[in-house]
N, C-alpha and C positions, 0 to 999 in steps of 0.2 A: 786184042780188042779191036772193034772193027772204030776205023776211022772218024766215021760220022757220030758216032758216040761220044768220043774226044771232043772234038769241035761242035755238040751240043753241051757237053758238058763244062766247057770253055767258055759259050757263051753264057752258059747260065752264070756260072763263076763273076763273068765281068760284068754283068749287069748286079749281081750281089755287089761287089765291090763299090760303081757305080749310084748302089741304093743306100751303102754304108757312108760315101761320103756326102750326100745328098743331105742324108739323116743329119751327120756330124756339123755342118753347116747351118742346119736347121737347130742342131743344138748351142752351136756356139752363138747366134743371133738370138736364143730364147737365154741365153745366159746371161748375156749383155744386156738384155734387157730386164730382167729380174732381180740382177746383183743390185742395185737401188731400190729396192722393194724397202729393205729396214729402214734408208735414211725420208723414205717417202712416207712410209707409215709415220714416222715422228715429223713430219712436217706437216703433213692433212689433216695431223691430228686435232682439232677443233678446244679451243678453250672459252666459257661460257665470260663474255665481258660485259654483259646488259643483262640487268636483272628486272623483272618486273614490280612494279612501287605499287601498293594499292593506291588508289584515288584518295581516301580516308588522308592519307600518310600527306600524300602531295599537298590538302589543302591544309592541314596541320604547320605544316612547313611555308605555306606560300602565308596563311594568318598570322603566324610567327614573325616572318619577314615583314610584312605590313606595318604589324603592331612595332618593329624595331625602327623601320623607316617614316613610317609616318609623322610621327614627333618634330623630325628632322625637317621635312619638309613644311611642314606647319611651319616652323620655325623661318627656315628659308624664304617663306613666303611672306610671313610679317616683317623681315628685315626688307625684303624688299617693298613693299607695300609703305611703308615707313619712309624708306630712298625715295619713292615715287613722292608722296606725300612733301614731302622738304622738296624733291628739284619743283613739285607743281609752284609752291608757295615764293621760292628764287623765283620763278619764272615771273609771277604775278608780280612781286616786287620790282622786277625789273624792266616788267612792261611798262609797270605806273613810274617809274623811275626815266624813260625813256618815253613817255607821253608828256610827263614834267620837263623833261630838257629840251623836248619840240617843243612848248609852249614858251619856255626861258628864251630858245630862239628866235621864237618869232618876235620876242620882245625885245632883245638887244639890237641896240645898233649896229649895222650891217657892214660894219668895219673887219669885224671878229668873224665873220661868215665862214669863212675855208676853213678855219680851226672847229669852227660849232659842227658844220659838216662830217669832219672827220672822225667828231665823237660822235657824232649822230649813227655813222655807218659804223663804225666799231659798236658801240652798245647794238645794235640791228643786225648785225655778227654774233652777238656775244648771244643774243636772243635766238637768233638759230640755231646757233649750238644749244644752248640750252632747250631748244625745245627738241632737237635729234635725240641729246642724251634720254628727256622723258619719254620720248616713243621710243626709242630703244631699251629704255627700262619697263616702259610698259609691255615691250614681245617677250624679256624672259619675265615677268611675271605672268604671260600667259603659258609659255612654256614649262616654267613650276608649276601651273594649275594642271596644267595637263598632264605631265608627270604625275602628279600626284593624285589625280586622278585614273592613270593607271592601277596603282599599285591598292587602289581601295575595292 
């Protein structure tokens, strides 16, 4: 055989071999990356968690609610309305109660003065508080209107 035949024949050989392992690395990198194909499909896989509600259904549901909360709130409301009503009436009491003992003072002899003093500023205490509690019973009774006014 002549020579240059060989060594064409040789190099074809080694660029096959060459191609063979090219391929084989190309296969072992597509293999790797495919061998998680199963555990991929069961993870992508989509499961339906929101359903569509008709409208019909929603308001059904939200009159339902209403009709259950509403009462309550009513309710709520007259007790407070009620609270409010009693702290206005202490209040007014103890205004005129506290207009009464200014005028008691100005009529006793001014022996007793430090002592009338310091019920004077105590009741005039007593009256600010009482009149905080009423405005603070008067914001959540706006705040139950307004809640309840939501929900209608």
């Amino acid at each position: 055989m002549n020579s240059n035949y060989v060594y064409s024949l040789q190099g074809c050989v080694s660029s096959l071999r060459s191609s063979v392992d090219v391929l084989g690395s190309a296969l072992t990198s597509l293999d790797s990356g495919v061998s998680d194909l199963p555990r991929m499909k069961t993870v992508l896989k989509t499961k339906r968690v929101f359903e569509v509600v008709p409208e019909s259904e929603v308001e059904c549901v939200k009159s339902s609610i209403a009709g259950q909360v509403e009462p309550q709130i009513i309710e709520l409301l007259q007790r407070a309305e009620s609270a409010i009503s009693k702290l206005e009436r202490r209040q007014k009491g103890l205004v005129s109660k506290a207009e009464l003992n200014e005028v008691r003072l100005q009529r006793q002899p001014k022996t007793s003065q430090v002592d009338d003093i310091k019920r004077l500023n105590e009741s005039k205490q007593k009256l600010q508080r009482l009149r905080f509690t009423l405005s603070r019973l008067e914001l959540v009774s706006e705040q139950k209107k307004r809640q309840m006014a939501k929900y209608l």
